[in-house]
C-alpha positions as CSV (number, residue, x, y, z in Angstrom):
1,X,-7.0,-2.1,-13.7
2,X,-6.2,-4.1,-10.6
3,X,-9.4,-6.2,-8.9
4,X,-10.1,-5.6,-5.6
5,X,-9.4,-9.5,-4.8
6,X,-5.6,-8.9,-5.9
7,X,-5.1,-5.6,-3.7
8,X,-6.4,-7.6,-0.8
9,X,-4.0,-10.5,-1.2
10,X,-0.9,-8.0,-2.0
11,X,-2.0,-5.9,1.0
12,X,-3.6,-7.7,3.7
13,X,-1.4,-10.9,2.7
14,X,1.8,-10.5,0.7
15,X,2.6,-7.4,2.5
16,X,2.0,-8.0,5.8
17,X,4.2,-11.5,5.2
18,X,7.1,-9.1,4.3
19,X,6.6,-7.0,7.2
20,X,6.3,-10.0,10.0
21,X,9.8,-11.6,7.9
22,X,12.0,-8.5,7.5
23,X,10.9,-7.6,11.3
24,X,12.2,-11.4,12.5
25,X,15.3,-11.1,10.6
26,X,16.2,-7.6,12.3
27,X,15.3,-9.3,15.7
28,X,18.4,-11.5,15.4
29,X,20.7,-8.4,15.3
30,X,19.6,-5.4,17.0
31,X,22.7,-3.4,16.7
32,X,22.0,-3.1,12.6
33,X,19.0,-1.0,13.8
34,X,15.9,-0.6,11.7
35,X,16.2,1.6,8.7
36,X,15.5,-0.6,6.0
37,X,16.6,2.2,3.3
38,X,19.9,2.3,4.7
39,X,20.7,-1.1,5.1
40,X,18.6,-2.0,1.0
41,X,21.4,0.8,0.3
42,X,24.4,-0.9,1.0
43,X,23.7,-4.8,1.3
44,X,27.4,-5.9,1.9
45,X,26.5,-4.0,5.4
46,X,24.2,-6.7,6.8
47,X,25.3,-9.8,8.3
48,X,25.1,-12.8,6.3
49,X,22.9,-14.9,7.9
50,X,19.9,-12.4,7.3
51,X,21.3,-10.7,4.0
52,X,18.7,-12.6,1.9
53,X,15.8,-12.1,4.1
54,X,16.5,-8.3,4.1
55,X,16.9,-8.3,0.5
56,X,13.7,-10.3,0.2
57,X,11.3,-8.9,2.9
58,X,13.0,-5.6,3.3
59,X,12.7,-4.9,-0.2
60,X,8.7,-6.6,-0.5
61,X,8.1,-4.1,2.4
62,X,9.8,-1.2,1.1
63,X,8.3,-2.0,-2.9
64,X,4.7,-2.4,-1.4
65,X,5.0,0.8,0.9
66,X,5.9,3.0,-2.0
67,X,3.2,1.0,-4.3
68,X,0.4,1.8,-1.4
69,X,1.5,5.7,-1.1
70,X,1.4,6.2,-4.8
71,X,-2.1,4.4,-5.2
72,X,-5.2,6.8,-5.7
73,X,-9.0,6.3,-6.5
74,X,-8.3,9.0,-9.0
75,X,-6.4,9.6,-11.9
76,X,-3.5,12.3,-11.1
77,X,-0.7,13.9,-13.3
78,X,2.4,14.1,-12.2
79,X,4.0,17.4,-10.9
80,X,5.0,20.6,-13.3
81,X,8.6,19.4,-12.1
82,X,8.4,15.4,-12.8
83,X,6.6,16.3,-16.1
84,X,9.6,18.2,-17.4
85,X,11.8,16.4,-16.6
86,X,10.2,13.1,-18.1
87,X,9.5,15.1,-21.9
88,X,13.6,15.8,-20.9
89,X,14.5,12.4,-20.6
90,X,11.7,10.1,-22.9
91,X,10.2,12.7,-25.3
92,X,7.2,12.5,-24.3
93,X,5.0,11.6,-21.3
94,X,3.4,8.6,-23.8
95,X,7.4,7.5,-24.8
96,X,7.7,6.9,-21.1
97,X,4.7,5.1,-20.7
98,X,5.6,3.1,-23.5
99,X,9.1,2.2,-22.0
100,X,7.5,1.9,-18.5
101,X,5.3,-0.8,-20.4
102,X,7.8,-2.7,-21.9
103,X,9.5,-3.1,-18.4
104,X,6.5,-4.5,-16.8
105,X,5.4,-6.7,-19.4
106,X,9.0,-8.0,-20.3
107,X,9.7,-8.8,-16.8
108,X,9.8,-13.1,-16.5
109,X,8.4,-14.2,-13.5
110,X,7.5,-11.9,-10.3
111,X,9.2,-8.2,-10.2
112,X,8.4,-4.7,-10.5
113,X,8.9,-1.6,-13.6
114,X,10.3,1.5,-11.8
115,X,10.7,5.2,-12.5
116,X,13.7,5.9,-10.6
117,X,16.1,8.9,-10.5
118,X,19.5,7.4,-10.8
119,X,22.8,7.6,-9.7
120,X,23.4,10.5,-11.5
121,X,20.5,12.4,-11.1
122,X,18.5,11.5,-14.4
123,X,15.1,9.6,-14.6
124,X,15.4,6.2,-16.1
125,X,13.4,3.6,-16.4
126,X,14.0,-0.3,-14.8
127,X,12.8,-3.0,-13.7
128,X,14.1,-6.0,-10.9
129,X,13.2,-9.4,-10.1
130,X,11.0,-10.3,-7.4
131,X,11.0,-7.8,-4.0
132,X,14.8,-6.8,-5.2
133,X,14.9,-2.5,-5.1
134,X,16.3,-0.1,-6.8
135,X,17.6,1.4,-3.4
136,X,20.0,-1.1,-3.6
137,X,21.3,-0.2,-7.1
138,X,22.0,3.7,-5.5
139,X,18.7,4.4,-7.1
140,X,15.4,6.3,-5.4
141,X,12.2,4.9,-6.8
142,X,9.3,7.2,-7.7
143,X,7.3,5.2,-9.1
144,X,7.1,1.2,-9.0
145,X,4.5,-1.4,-10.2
């Protein structure tokens, strides 16, 4: 359970911070364009002088997005497809949540616990420090918290 007081200052404040800081760090070089994914994809690709901020308020923006999208008022089971494959990978859909557990709680300090699908195509689960992502480990997040 999340209070209502702690979605408001992630969404309305947190968030929107990332938003209004990734934004002013893409101002100062147009040519990169705007695709956050594909520039959290390969890091060495944006200039220096707003690596950091991209890495930082791309990746709070991008972590927050996915957070928002997943979010329901309901509890919902995961797909036929995502359910197979997590019984594949953990043993069981409670194995996972145990591991998905032990990353969030473990975590020192400010981060997120992922689901991602890896580099080579398997589940796994992770976790990263602050607003870092897993896009920028050649992973795709499906679920982060």
């Amino acid at each position: 359970y999340i209070d209502a007081e702690t979605m408001h200052l992630h969404h309305d404040k947190h968030h929107q911070t990332y938003v209004n800081n990734a934004n002013a760090a893409l101002e100062k070089h147009p040519e990169i364009g705007e695709d956050l994914q594909a520039l959290l994809a390969d890091v060495e690709s944006i200039p220096a002088d707003i690596r950091q901020a991209l890495i930082n308020n791309g990746g709070g923006h991008l972590n927050h997005a996915l957070f928002w999208e997943l979010m329901t008022p309901e509890k919902t089971a995961p797909s036929a497809e995502l359910a197979a494959a997590i019984d594949a990978t953990f043993g069981s859909f409670e194995e996972f949540q145990a591991a998905f557990t032990a990353a969030a709680t473990t975590r020192f300090g400010s981060g997120w616990a992922w689901l991602v699908v890896n580099k080579e195509g398997k589940l796994e689960v992770t976790s990263t420090a602050n607003q870092d992502t897993p896009i920028s480990e050649g992973k795709k997040p499906i679920l982060g918290l």
